[in-house]
C-alpha positions in Angstrom: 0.0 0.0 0.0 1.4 3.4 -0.8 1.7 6.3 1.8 -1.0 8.6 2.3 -0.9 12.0 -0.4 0.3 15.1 1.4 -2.5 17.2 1.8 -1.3 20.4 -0.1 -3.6 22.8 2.4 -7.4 24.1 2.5 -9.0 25.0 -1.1 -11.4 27.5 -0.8 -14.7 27.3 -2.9 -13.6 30.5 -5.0 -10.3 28.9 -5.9 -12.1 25.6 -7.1 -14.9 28.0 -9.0 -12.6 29.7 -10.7 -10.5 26.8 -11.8 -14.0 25.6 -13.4 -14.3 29.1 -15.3 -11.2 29.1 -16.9 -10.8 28.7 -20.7 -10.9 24.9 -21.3 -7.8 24.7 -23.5 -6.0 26.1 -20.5 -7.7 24.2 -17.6 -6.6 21.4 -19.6 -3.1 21.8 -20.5 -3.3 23.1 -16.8 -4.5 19.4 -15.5 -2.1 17.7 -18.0 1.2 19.7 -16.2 0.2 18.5 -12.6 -0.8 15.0 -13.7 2.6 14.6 -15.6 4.6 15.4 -12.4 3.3 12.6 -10.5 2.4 9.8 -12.7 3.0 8.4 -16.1 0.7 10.1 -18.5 0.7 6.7 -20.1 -0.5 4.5 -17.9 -3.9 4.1 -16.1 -4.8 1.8 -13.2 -7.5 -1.0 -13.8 -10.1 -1.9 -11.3 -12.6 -4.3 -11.7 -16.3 -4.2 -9.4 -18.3 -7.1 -8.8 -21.9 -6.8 -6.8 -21.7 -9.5 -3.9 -25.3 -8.3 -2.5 -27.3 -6.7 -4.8 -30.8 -5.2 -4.3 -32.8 -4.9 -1.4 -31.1 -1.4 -0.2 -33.2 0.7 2.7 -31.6 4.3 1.6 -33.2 6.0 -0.4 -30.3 7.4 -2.9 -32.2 9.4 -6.2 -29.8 7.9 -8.5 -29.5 4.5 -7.5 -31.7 1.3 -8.9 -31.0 -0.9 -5.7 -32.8 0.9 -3.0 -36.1 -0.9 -1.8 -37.6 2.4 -2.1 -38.0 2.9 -6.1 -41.3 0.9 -7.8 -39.4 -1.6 -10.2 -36.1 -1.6 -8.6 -33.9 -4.5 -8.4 -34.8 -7.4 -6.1 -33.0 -8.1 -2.9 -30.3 -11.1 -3.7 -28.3 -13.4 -1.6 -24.9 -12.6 -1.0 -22.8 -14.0 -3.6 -20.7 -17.7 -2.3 -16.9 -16.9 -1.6 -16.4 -19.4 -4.6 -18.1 -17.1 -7.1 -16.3 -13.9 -6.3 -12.9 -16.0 -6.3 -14.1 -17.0 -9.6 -14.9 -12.9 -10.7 -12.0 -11.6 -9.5 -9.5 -14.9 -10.8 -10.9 -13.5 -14.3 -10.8 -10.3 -13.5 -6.5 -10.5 -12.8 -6.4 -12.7 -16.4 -8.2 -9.2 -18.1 -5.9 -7.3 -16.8 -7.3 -5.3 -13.6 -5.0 -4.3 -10.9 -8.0 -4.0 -8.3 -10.8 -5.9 -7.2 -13.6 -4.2 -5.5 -16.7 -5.6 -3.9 -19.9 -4.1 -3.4 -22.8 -4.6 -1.2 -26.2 -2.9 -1.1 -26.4 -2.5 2.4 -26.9 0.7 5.0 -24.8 -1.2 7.1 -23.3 -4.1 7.2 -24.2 -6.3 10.4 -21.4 -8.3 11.8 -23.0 -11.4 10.8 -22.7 -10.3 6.9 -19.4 -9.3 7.7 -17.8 -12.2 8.4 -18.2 -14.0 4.8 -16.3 -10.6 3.1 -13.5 -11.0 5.6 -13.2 -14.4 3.9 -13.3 -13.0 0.8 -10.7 -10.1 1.2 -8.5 -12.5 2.3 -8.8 -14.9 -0.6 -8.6 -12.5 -3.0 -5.9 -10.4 -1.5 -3.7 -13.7 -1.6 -4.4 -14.1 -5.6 -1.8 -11.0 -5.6 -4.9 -8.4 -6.2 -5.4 -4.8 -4.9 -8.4 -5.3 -2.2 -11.3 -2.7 -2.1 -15.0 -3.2 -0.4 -18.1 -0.8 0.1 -20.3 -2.1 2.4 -22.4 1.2 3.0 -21.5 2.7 6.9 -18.9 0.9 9.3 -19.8 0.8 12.6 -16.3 0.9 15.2 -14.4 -1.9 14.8 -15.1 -3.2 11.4 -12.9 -1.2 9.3 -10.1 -2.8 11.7 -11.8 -6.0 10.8 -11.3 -5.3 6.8 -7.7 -4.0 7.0 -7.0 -7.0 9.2 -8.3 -9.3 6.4 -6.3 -7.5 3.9 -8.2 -5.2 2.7 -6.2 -2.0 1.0 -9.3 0.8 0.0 -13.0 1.4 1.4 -15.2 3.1 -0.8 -17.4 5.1 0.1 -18.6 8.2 -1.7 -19.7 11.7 -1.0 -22.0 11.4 -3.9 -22.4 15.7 -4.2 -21.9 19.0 -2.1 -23.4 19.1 1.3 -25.5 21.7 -0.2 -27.1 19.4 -2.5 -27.3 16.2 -0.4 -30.8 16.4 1.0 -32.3 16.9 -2.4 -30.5 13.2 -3.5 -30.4 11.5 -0.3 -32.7 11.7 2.8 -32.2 8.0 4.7 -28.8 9.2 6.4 -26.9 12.6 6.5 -23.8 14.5 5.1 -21.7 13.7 8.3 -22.8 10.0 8.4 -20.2 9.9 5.3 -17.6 11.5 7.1 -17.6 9.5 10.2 -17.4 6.4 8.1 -14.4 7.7 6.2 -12.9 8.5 9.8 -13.2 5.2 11.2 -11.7 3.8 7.5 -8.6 5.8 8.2 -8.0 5.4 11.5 -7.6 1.8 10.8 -5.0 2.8 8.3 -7.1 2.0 5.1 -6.4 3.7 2.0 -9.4 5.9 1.4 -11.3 5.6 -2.2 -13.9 8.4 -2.0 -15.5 10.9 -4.8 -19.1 11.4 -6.1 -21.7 11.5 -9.1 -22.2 14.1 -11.0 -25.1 15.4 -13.5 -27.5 15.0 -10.9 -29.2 18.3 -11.6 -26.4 20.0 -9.1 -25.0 23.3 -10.4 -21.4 23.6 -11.4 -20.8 25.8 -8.1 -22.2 22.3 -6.3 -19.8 20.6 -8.4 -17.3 22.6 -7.0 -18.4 21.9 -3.8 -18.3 18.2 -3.8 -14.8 18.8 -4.8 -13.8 21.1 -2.4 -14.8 18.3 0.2 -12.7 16.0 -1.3 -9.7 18.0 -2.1 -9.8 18.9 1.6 -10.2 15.8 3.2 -7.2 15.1 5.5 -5.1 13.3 3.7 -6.6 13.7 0.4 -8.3 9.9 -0.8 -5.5 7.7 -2.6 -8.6 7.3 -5.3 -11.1 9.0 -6.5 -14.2 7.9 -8.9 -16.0 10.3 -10.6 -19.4 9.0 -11.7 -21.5 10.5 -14.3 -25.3 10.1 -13.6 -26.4 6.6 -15.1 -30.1 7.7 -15.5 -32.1 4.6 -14.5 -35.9 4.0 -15.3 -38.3 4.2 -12.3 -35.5 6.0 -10.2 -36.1 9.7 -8.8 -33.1 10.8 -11.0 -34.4 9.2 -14.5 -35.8 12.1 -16.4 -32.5 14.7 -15.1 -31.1 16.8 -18.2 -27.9 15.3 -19.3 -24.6 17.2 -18.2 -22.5 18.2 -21.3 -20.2 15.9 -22.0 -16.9 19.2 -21.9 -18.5 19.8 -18.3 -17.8 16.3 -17.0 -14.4 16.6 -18.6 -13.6 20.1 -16.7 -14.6 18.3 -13.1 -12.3 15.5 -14.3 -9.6 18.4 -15.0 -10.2 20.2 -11.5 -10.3 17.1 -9.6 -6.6 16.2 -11.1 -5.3 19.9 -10.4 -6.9 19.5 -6.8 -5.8 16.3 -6.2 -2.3 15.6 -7.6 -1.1 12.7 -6.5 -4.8 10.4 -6.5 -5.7 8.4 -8.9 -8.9 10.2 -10.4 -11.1 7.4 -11.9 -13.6 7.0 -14.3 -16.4 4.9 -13.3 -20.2 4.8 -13.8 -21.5 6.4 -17.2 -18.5 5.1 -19.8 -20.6 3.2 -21.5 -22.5 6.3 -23.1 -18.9 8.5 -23.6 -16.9 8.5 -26.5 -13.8 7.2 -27.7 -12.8 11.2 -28.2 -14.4 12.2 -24.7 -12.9 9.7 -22.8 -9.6 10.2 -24.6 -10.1 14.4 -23.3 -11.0 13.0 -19.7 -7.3 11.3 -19.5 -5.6 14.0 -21.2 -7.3 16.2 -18.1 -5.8 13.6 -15.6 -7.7 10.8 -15.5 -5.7 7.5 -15.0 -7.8 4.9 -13.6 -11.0 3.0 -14.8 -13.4 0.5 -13.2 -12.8 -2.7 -16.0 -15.4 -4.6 -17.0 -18.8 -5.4 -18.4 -20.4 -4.4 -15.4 -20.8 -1.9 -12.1 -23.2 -2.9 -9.2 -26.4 -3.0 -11.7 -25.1 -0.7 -14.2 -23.4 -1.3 -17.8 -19.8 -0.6 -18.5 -17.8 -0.9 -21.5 -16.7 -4.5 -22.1 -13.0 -5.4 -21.8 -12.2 -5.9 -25.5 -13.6 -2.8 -26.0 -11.1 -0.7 -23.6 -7.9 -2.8 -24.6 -8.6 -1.4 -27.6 -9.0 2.6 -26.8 -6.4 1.8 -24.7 -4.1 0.4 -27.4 -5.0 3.4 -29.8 -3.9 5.9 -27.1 -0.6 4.1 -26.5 -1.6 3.4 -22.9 -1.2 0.7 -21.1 -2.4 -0.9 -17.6 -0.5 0.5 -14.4 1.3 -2.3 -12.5 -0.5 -3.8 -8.7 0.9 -2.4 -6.3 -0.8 -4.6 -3.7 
């Protein structure tokens, strides 16, 4: 596991805003300087996810098919056997990703649906693959469960400015997120944390989510940024579509912001472009989630991204697990 980014001091909200109103060529070419002086411009970081417990969710997230809440959303589901995710993520290593992630649609996770992720941390962490869970809200003591097991990143995402939250999410609070992401580094877990955007927010909310994350203490080692997957018979189905050169100036902020994480781009690839996502790397993005799925969402298939990948000249970023 690396060490911890240096956090690089507070960012004020008028800083971050006026990084978002600069001329794009030079926010850019901006984002392109500061990712070049701490990572290969050519290589990006592979992660694959893989749903262990899908459905059945008690939050009530705008965006989000699983919760219980929305008519027509998906069905609560077992958790998946230890066998089948060893499966996932043994194919997962053969295609190439770095990082294997596992996902539960809980609030919570009681210690009783704890116990059969600690088993599979453990399993896949001795495969020689990066280890990352999001179980919804730790209580104390489970996060020193997961590192114990092997774990190396909990996700768990902001999802939008404070400002903003209550009009996505009502079923838990802005500092519920935070005290979760305390408890994840004081068991000395690497922190992946970012947030969704094209939820209707405005781009001074985008800079807000931002500014939490850019001043979080140290900064996350990763952070996904998620373009609204608009899913039928959820709250969020009918938003207006961001455009496309707005996603690719929060991707450019969040690099300047954020030097030394790895900015990811995760939920809504299936609908970009070669050419978009090709402006979203040139603006500092160096990681992807890998694979023909994420949670209950679509994602580009791994043929597919060898080949952008190939065209670029890029090529996967070695495990550093």
């Amino acid at each position: 596991m690396t060490n911890p980014p240096v956090h690089p001091g507070k960012w004020k909200l008028a800083a971050i805003e006026a990084l978002f109103d600069l001329p794009f060529m030079d926010l850019v070419f901006r984002a392109q300087g500061v990712h070049r002086e701490h990572f290969d411009p050519n290589k990006v970081q592979l992660s694959t996810l893989l749903s262990i417990k899908t459905g059945g969710c008690p939050e009530d997230c705008g965006y989000c098919p699983q919760s219980a809440r929305h008519e027509g959303s998906e069905a609560g589901q077992d958790m998946l056997s230890v066998d089948a995710v060893l499966q996932a993520a043994e194919q997962a290593k053969q295609a190439g990703a770095t990082r294997f992630c596992m996902g539960a649609a809980w609030r919570s996770p009681k210690q009783r649906d704890l116990e059969p992720v600690l088993d599979m941390v453990r399993q896949v962490k001795a495969m020689g693959l990066e280890t990352c869970a999001t179980l919804g809200m730790l209580k104390d003591g489970q996060a020193q469960q997961l590192r114990e097991a092997g774990l190396d990143y909990y996700n768990h995402n902001l999802d939008t400015a404070p400002e903003f939250y209550g009009e996505i999410i009502t079923t838990r609070v802005y500092q519920d997120r935070l005290d979760t992401l305390d408890r994840v580094r004081d068991a000395g877990l690497s922190v992946c944390c970012g947030g969704i955007v094209g939820m209707g927010e405005s781009r001074a909310q985008r800079a807000g989510l931002l500014a939490q994350l850019a001043n979080l203490d140290p900064q996350p080692e990763s952070v996904p940024v998620n373009m609204l997957v608009r899913v039928e018979n959820t709250p969020l189905a009918d938003t207006a579509e961001l455009d496309p050169l707005e996603f690719v100036r929060t991707i450019a902020v969040a690099r300047i912001l954020m030097p030394t994480s790895h900015v990811r781009l995760s939920a809504g690839r299936t609908a970009m472009s070669e050419p978009l996502q090709a402006l979203c790397f040139l603006s500092g993005a160096n990681s992807i989630f890998y694979g023909e799925k994420l949670l209950t969402t679509g994602n580009p298939d791994v043929e597919r991204d060898q080949q952008l990948l190939t065209k670029l000249g890029m090529s996967a970023e070695s495990c550093h697990a």
